[in-house]
N, C-alpha and C positions, 0 to 999 in steps of 0.2 A: 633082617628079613628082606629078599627082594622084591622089586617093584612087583606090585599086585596087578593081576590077569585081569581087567575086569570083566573080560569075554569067560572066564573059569569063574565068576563069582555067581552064584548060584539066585537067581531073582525071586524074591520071597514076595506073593501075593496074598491079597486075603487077610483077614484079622482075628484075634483071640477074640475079640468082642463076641458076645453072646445075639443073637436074633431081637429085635431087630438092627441094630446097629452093624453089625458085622458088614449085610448088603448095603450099609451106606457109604462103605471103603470102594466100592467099585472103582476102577482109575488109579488107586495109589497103587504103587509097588514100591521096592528099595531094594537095592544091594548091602548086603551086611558085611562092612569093608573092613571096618575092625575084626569081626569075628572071623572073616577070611584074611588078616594078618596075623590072627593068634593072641590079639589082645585081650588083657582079662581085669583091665581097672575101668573099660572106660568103651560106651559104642560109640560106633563113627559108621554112619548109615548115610548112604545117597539114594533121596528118595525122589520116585516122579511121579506127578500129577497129570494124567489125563485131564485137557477142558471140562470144568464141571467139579472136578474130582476135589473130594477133603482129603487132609491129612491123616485127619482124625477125629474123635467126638472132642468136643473144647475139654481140657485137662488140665490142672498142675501136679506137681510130685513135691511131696512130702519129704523125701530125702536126695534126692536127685537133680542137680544139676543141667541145665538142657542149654546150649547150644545152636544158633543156624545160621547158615549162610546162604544164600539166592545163589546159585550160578549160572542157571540158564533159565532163559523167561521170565515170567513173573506173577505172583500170587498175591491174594490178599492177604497179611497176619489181622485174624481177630481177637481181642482181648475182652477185656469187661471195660473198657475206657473207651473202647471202639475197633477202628479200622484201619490198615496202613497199608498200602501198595510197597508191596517189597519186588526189586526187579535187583542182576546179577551187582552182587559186590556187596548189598543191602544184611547185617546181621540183625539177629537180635537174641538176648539173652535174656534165660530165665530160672532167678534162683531160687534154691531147694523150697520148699515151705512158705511160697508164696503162692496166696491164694488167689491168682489171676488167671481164670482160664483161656488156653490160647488154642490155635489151631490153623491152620494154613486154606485157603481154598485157590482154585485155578479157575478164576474168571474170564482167562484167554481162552484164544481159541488154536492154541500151540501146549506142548508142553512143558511145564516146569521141574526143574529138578532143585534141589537144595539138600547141603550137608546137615546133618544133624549129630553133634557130638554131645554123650551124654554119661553122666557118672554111672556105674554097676553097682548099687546100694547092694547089700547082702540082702536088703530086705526093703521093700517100696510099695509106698502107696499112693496111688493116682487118684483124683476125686475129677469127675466130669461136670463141667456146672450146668448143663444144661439139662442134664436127666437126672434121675436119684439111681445114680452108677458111682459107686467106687470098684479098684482092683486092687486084692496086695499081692503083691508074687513075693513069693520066698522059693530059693533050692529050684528055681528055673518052672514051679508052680503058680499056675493064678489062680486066686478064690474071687468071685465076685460078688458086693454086698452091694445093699443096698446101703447110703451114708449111716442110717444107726447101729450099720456092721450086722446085720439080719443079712441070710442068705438071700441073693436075687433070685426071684423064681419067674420073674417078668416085668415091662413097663408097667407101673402103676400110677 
């Protein structure tokens, strides 16, 4: 494969998340680097944070494997243990089926980017710890339940 365009890789904004969550992604975007090389075992996403801006609602996956690395600027990782200033070179991992929710935020007032490499479960489920959100996506689908797997019909 040749070296990838990233001026040709297509910037994906906005989130699957359902209202109200979805407007709290304002700021993040990412290039989907893997899928703009053709890869099919595994994503590899550079993503950026506008100041201010989350990753995402705090999450872990059930089958999936997750990946990061800081490259430019710098962001807070929160977990359930707390807080950690990650600035460029800074990783952290996190494996399948553990129940620590994470999430990145941009406390600067610059922006952040960081790699995110991540396994393609045929089939995955995400639990958010901070709301009663889970998501499973199967066949490039997401159903969203509430944790005792009841359809989400809203915050409750």
């Amino acid at each position: 494969m040749p070296k990838l365009d990233l001026s040709q890789v297509p910037l994906k904004t906005g989130s699957i998340y359902p209202e109200p969550y979805a407007s709290m992604m304002q700021g993040r975007s990412s290039l989907r680097l893997g899928q703009a090389g053709g890869l099919t075992q595994f994503g590899v996403n550079l993503v950026m944070l506008e100041p201010g801006a989350l990753s995402s609602l705090r999450h872990w996956h059930l089958n999936e494997d997750e990946f990061v690395m800081v490259t430019e600027g710098e962001c807070v990782l929160v977990e359930d243990a707390g807080e950690t200033l990650m600035r460029p070179g800074d990783c952290a991992a996190f494996p399948a089926n553990t129940p620590d929710g994470h999430h990145f935020i941009n406390r600067s007032d610059v922006v952040a980017r960081f790699l995110v490499v991540g396994t393609k479960a045929p089939r995955e489920v995400a639990t958010y710890s901070d709301v009663d959100l889970r998501v499973e996506m199967e066949g490039g689908q997401a159903r969203f339940t509430y944790r005792d797997g009841t359809d989400w019909t809203g915050p409750r």
